[in-house]
N, C-alpha and C positions, 0 to 999 in steps of 0.2 A: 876438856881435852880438845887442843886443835884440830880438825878435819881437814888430811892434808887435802890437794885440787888434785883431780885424776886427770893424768895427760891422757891426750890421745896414742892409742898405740900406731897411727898410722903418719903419712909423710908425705909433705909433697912428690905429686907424682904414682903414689899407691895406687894399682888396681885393683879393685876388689867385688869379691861375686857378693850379690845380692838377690834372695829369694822373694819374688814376685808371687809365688804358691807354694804349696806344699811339693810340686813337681818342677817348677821352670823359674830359671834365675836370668841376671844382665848383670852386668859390672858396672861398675862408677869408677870415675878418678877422683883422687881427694888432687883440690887446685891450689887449694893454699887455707890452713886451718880450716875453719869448719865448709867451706865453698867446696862444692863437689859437683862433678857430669857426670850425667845418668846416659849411659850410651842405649841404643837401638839397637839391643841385638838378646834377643828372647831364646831361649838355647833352656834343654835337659841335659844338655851335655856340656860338661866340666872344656872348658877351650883352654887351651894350654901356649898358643901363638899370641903373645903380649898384643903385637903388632896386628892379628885383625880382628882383636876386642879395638885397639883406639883408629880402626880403620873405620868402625859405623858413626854412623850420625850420632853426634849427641841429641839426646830428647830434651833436657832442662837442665841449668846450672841452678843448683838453692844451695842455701844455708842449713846446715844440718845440726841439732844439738850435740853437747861434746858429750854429753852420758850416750852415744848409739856410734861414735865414731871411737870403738877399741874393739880388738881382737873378739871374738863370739859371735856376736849372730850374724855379723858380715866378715868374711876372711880374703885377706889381702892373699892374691894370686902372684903379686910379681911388680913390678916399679919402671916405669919406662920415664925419661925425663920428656916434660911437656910440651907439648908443639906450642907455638907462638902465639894460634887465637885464644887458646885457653889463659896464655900470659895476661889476657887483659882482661882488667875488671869491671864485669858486666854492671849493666845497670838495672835498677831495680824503682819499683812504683810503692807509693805509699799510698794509701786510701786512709783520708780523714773524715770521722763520721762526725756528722755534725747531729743536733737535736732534730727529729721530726719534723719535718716539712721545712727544714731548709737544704740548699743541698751540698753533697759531697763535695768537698776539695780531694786534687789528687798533687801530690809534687814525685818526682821523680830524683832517688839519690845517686849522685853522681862522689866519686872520689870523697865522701864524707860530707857532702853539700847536699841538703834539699830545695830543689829548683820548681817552682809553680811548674803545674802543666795540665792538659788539658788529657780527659780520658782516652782521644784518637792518640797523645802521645804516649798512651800507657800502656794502651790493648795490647798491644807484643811483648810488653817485658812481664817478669816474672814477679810478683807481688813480694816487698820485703817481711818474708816469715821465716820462723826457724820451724824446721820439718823435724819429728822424731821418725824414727823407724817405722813402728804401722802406718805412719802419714804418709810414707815412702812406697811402700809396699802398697795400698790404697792408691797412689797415685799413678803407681804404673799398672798396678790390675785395673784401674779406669782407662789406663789409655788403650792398654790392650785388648779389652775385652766390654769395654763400656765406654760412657762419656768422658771421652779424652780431657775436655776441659772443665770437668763438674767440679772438682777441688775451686778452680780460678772462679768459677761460677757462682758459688756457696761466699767466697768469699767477697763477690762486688754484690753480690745480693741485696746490698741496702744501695746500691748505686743511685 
């Protein structure tokens, strides 16, 4: 028997709450399939103004698996069309591990391009991973309430 593929139930431009605890949620934008903003805005309380959820900072744009981007544990609040810096598609760092005692390469993926680059070009962007759900939820109770960047941390660890 075929297994059909589960779409996503969400769309560009979806807002939608995500539980950081068993008490306190943020929202994301879905940007374009599975790329998503995690805004800055820590709230117990259900916010119902589209417009000053996408008024906070975004904290990170990742890649999110498509089994955790449907209807359930995260619920779309509302659909605003997207402002312009979110139109463009961020960049992203690869870390190549090489055998023991030689060292890491990093390249940075540009528009489907991996370009050499050196770790000072990398430290700002966001490592190319796909994030589930607890990874999510983990990443923003690190930043709220722990080492902001222990995920990014854990993950140059062999740097």
């Amino acid at each position: 028997m075929e297994r059909k593929k589960r779409r996503s139930s969400f769309k560009e431009g979806d807002i939608v709450k995500v539980a950081i605890n068993n008490t306190e949620h943020t929202y994301m934008r879905i940007v374009v399939n599975r790329l998503c903003a995690f805004y800055d805005f820590k709230t117990v309380q259900d916010v119902h103004d589209l417009n000053e959820i996408v008024s906070k900072p975004v904290l990170f744009i990742i890649i999110v698996h498509n089994e955790y981007l449907k209807e359930g544990e995260w619920i779309k609040v509302g659909n605003l069309p997207l402002e312009e810096y979110l139109k463009m598609e961020p960049n992203f760092f690869i870390k190549h591990i090489r055998p023991r005692g030689m060292p890491h390469s990093f390249t940075i993926f540009i528009n489907g391009d991996d370009i050499p680059a050196t770790w000072e070009e990398c430290k700002d962007l966001e490592p190319s991973a796909v994030y589930t759900a607890p990874n999510v939820r983990e990443r923003l109770h690190d930043f709220y309430y722990g080492d902001q960047d222990r995920i990014l941390n854990e993950y140059l660890s062999y740097r």
